[in-house]
C-alpha positions in Angstrom: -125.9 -75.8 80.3 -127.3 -78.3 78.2 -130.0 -80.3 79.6 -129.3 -84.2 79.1 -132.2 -86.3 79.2 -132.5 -89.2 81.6 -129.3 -91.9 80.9 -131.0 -95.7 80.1 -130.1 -98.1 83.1 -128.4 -100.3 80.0 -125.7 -97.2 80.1 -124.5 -97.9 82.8 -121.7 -100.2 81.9 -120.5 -97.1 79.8 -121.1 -95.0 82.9 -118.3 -98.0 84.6 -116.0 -97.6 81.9 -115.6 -93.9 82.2 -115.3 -94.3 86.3 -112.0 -96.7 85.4 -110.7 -94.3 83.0 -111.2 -91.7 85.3 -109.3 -93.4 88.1 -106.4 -94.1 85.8 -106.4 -90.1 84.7 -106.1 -89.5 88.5 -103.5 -92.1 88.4 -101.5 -90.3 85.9 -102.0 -86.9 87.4 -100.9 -87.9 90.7 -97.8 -89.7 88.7 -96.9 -86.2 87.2 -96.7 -84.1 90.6 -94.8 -86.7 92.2 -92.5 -86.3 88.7 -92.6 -82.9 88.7 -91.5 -82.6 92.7 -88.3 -85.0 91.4 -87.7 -83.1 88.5 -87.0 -80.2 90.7 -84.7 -82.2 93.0 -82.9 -83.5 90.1 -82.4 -79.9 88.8 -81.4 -78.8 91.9 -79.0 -81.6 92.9 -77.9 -81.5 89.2 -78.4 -84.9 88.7 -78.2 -85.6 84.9 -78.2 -89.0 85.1 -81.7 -89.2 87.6 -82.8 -86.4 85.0 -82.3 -88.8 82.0 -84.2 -91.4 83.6 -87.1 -89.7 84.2 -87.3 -88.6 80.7 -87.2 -92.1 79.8 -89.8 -92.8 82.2 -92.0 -89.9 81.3 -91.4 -90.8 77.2 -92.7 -94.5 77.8 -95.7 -93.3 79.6 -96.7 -91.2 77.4 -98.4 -93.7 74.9 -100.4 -95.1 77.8 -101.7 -91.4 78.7 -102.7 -91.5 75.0 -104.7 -94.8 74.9 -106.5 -93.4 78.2 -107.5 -89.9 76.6 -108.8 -92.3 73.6 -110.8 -94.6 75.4 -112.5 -91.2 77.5 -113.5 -89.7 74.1 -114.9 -92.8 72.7 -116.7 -93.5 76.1 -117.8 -89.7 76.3 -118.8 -90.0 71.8 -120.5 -93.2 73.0 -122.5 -91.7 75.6 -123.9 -88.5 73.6 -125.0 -91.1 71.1 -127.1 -92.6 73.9 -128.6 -89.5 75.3 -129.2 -87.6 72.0 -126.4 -85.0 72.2 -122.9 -83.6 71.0 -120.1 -84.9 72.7 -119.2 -81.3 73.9 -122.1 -81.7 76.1 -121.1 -85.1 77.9 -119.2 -83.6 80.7 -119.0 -85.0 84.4 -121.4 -82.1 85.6 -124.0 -82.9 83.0 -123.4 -86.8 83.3 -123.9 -86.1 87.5 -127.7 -84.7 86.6 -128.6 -88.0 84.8 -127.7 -91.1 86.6 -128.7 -93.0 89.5 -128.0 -92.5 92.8 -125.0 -94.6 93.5 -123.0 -94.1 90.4 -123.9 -89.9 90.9 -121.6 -90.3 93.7 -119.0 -92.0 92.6 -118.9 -89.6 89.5 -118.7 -86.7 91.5 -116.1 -88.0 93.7 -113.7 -89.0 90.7 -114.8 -84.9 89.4 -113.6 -83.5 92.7 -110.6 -85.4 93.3 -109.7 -84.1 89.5 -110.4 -80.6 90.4 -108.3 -80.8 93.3 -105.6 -82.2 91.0 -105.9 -79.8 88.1 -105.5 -77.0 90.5 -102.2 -78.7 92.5 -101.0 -79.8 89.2 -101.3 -76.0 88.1 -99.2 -75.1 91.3 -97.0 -77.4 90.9 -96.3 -76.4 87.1 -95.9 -72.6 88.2 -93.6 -73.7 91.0 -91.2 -75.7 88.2 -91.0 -72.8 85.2 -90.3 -70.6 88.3 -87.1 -72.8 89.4 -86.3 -73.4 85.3 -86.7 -69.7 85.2 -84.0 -68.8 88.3 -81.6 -71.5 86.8 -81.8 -69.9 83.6 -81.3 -66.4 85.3 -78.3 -67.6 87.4 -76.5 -69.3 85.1 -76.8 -66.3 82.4 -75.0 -64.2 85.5 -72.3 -66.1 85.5 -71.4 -66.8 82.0 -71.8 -63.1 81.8 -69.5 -62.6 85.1 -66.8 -64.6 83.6 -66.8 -64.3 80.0 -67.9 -60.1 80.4 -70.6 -60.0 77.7 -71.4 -56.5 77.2 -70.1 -55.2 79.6 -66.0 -54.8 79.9 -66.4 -52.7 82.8 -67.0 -53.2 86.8 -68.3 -50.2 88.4 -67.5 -50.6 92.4 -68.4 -47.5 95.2 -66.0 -47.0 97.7 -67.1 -46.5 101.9 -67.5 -42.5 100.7 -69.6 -43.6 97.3 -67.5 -42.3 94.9 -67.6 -44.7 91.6 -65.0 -46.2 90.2 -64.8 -48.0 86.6 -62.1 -51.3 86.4 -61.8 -52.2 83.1 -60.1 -55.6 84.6 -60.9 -58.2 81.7 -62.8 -61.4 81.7 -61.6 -64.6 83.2 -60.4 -65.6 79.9 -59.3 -63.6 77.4 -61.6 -64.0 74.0 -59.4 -62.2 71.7 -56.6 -63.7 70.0 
C-alpha cells in the first residue's frame, strides 16, 4: 500500500464532503436491494405494470447515482492533489491512516457499512439472475411442451418399464 502522508487539518472540509457522499452511496445501495427484493416479487406475481414502474423509477435515478459517482472522484482527485498522490491511491483504507481521530471513525464506519452492502448487494444480485434464470428455463419447457420443438415424439414407460414412443402432435398444429 501506498503510504499517504499526514492530511492538512484545512482538508477536512473535503474529508466532510466525501463522508456525505458516502452516506448517499449507502443510500443508493440500500435503495437497489430493496429494488431488487421487488423486482423479484414483481416477476413472480407477474406484475407488468409494478415492473414498468420500477423501471421508471430505477431510469430517473440513475442520473442522480451519476452526479454522486462525479462528486466522489472529484472529492477523491481533490484530495490526492492535497496529499501528493495519484487518485488510485485515495482509497477509504489509506484516507483511515491519515486523519484525525474523530473523522477516522466516521470513515471507517461509512467503509464497513459499504462492505457489508457490497457483499448483500452481491447476494442479492446472484439470488435475482438465479430467478431470471428458472423463469427463462420454465417458460422454454413449455413453449417446447406445446409447440414440440425438436422433438415430435413423447417417450412414456409403462408400470413394467417398457418404452413407448407417441408421436401425438403439438397443441397446435404448425403446418399448413
Amino acid at each position: 500500500m501506498y503510504a499517504l502522508g499526514r492530511l492538512p487539518e484545512t482538508a477536512i472540509g473535503t474529508v466532510r464532503q466525501l463522508l456525505g457522499v458516502l452516506d448517499e452511496d449507502i443510500e443508493h445501495i440500500e435503495q437497489t436491494l430493496s429494488r431488487l427484493d421487488e423486482l423479484r416479487s414483481y416477476l413472480v406475481k407477474r406484475d407488468n405494470q409494478s415492473l414498468a414502474r420500477l423501471l421508471e423509477q430505477v431510469r430517473t435515478e440513475s442520473d442522480s447515482c451519476t452526479s454522486c459517482d462525479r462528486r466522489r472522484q472529484a472529492i477523491r482527485k481533490h484530495l490526492a492533489q492535497m496529499l501528493g498522490c495519484s487518485i488510485e491511491h485515495v482509497t477509504l483504507s489509506a484516507l483511515v491512516q491519515v486523519v484525525s481521530e474523530p473523522t477516522k471513525v466516521a470513515l471507517a464506519q461509512r467503509q464497513g457499512k459499504l462492505r457489508d452492502l457490497a457483499a448483500a448487494i452481491k447476494k442479492e444480485v446472484l439470488s435475482t439472475s438465479m430467478l431470471l434464470s428458472d423463469c427463462a428455463r420454465v417458460n422454454r419447457l413449455l413453449l417446447k411442451g406445446i409447440l414440440r420443438f425438436k422433438n415430435p415424439e413423447t417417450v412414456t414407460y409403462n408400470s413394467s418399464g417398457a418404452a413407448s414412443v407417441h408421436n401425438d402432435g403439438s397443441f397446435f398444429s404448425s403446418k399448413f
